[in-house]
DRENTI-760671 format. One line per field, with one value per atom (N, C-alpha, C): residue number from 1; x, y, z. Coordinates in nm, 4 decimals. Atoms other than C-alpha are relative to their C-alpha. Example, Ala and Ser with C-alpha at 12.3 -4.5 7.8 and 13.67 -1.06 7.14 Angstrom:
DRENTI-760671
pos c(1_1_1_2_2_2)
X c(0.0890_1.2300_0.0900_-0.0820_1.3670_-0.0770)
Y c(-0.1190_-0.4500_0.1200_-0.1190_-0.1060_0.1090)
Z c(0.0000_0.7800_0.0000_-0.0060_0.7140_0.0730)
END
This chain:
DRENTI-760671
pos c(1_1_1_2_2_2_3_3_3_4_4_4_5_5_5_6_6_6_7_7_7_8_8_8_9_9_9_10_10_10_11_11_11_12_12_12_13_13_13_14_14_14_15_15_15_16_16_16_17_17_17_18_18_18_19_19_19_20_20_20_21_21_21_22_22_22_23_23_23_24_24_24_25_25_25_26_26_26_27_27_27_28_28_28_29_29_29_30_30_30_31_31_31_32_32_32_33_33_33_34_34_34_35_35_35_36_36_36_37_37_37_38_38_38_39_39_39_40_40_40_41_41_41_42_42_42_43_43_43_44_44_44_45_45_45_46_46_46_47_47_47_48_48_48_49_49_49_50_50_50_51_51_51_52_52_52_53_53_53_54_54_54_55_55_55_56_56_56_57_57_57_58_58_58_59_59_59_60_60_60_61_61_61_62_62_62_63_63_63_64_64_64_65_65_65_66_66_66_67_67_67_68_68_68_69_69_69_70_70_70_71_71_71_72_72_72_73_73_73_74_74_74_75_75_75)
X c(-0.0985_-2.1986_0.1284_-0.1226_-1.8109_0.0711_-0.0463_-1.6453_0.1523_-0.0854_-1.3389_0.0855_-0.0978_-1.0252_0.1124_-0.1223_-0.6891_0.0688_-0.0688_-0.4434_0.1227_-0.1040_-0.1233_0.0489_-0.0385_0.0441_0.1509_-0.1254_0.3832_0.0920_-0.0621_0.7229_-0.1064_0.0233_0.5892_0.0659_-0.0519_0.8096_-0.0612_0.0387_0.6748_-0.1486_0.0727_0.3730_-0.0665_-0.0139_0.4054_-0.0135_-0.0465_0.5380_-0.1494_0.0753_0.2349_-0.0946_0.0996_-0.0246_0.0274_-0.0244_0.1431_-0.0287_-0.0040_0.1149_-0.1270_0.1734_-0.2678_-0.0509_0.0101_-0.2905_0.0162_-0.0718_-0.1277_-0.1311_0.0942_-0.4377_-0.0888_0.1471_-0.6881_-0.0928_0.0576_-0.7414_-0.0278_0.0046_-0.8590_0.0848_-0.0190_-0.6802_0.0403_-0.0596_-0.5651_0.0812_-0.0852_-0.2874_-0.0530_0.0384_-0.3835_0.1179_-0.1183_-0.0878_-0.0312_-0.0634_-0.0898_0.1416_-0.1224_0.2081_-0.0544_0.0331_0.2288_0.1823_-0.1191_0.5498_-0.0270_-0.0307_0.6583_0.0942_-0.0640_0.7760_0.1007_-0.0815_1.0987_0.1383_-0.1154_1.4319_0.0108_0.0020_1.3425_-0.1017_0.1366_1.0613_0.0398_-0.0149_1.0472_-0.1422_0.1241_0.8869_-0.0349_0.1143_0.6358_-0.0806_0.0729_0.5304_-0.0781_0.1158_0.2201_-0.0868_0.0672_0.1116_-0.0761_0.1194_-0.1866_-0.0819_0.0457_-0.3093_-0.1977_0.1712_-0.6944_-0.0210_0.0529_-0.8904_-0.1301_0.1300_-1.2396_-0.0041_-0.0041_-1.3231_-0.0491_0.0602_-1.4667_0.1387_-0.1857_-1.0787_0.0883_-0.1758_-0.8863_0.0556_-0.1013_-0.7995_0.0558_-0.0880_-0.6915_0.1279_-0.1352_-0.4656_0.0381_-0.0637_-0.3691_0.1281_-0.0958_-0.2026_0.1273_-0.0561_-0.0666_0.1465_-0.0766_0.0935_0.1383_-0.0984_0.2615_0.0844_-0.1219_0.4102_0.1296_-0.1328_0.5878_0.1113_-0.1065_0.7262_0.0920_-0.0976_0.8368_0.1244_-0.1008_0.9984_0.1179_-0.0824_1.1950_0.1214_-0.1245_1.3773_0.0980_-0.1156_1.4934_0.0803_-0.0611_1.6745_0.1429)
Y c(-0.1040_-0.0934_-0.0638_-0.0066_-0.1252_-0.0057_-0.0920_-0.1201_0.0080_-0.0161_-0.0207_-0.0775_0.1248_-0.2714_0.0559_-0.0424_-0.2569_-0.0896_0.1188_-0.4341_-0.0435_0.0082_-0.3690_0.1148_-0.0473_-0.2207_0.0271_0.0215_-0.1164_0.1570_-0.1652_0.1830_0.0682_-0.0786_0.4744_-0.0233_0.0769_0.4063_-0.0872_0.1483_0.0482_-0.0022_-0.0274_0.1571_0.0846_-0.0558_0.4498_-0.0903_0.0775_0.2179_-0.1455_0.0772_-0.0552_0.0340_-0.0562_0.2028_0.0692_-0.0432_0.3154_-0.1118_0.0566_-0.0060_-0.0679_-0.0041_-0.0682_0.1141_-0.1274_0.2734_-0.0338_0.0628_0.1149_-0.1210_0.1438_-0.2023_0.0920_-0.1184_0.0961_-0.0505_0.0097_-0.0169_0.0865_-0.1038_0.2395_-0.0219_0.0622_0.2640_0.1480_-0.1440_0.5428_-0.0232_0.0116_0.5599_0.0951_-0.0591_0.6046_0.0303_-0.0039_0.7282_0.0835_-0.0221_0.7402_0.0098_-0.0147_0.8712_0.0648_-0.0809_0.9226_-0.0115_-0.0345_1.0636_0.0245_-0.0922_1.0764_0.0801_-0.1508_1.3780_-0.0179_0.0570_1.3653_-0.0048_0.0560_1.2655_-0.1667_0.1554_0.8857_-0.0187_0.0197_0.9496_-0.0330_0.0416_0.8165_-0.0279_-0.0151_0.8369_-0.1472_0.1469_0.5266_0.0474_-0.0273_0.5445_-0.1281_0.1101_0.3093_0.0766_0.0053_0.3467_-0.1310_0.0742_0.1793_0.0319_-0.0512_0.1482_-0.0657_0.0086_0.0984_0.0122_0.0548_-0.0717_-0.0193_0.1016_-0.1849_-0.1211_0.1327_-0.5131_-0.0673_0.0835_-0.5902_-0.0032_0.0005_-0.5216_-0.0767_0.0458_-0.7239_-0.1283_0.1027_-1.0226_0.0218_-0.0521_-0.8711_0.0815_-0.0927_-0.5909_-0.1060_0.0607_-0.8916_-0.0658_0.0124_-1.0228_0.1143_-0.0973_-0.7016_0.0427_0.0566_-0.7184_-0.1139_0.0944_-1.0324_-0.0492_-0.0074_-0.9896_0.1116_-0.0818_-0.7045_-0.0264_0.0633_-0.8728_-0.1259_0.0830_-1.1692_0.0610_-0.1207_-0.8662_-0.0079_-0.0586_-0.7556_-0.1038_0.1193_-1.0884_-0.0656_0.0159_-1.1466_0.1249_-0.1520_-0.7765_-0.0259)
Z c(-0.0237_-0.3040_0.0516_-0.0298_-0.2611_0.1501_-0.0839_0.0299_0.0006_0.0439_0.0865_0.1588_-0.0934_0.2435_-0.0559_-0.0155_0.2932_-0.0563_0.0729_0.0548_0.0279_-0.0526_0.1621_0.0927_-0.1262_0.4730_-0.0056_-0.0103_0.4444_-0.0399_-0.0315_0.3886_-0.1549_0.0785_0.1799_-0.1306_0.1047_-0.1195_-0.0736_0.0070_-0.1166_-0.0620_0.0447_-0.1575_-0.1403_0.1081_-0.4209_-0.1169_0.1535_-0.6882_0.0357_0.0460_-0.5984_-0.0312_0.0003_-0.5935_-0.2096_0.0977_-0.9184_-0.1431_0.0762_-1.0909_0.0173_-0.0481_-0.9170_-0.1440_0.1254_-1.1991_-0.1341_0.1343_-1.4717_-0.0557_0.0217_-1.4406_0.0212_-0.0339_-1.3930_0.1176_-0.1127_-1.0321_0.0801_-0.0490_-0.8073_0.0974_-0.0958_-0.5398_0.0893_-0.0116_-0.2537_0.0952_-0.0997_0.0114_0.1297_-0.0850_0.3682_0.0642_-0.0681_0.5629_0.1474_-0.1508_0.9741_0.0242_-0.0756_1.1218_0.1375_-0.1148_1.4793_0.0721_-0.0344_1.6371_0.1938_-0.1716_2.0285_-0.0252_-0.0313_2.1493_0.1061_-0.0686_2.3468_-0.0563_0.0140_2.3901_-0.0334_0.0484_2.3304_-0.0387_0.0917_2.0573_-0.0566_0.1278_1.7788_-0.1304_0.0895_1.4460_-0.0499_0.1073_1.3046_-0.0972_0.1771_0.9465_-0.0361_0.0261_0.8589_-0.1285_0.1446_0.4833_-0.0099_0.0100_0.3808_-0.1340_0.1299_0.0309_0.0376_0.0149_0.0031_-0.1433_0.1187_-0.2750_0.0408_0.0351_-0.3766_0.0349_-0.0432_-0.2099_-0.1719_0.1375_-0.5744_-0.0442_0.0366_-0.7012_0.0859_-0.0563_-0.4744_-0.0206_0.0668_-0.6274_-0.0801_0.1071_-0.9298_0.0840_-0.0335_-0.6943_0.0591_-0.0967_-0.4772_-0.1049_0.1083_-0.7791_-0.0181_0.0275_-0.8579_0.1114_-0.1253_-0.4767_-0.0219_0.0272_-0.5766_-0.0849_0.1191_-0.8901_0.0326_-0.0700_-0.7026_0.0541_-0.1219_-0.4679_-0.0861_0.1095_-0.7271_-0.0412_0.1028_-0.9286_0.0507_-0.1043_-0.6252_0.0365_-0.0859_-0.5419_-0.1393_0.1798_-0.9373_0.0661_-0.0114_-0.8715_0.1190)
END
């Protein structure tokens, strides 16, 4: 049985488009998203996206991870 790990950590956006192209390689994959907000005059919001994969899938998505990021720095 599978379990399930965390591939990448990072903004919402960032994630969308890797989880989108995890889809494209028919990787499973799902976005966990914690947000926790203080309350206040000096709160502030933290956004922590978290895609989740198949530990059997993650060299292939880890790839997938790093051709992204390649992409990004041609651009």
């Amino acid at each position: 049985m599978d379990t399930i790990v965390e591939l990448y950590s990072g903004d919402l956006w960032e994630c969308e488009i890797i989880k989108t192209l995890l889809d494209d390689r028919e990787i499973e994959s799902f976005l966990r998203n914690d947000i926790r907000a203080a309350y206040g005059p000096l709160g502030s919001l933290s956004q922590s996206v978290r895609i989740m994969i198949k530990d059997s899938d993650l060299i292939n998505a880890q790839e997938v991870v790093k051709e992204f990021f390649e992409n990004r720095k041609k651009e």
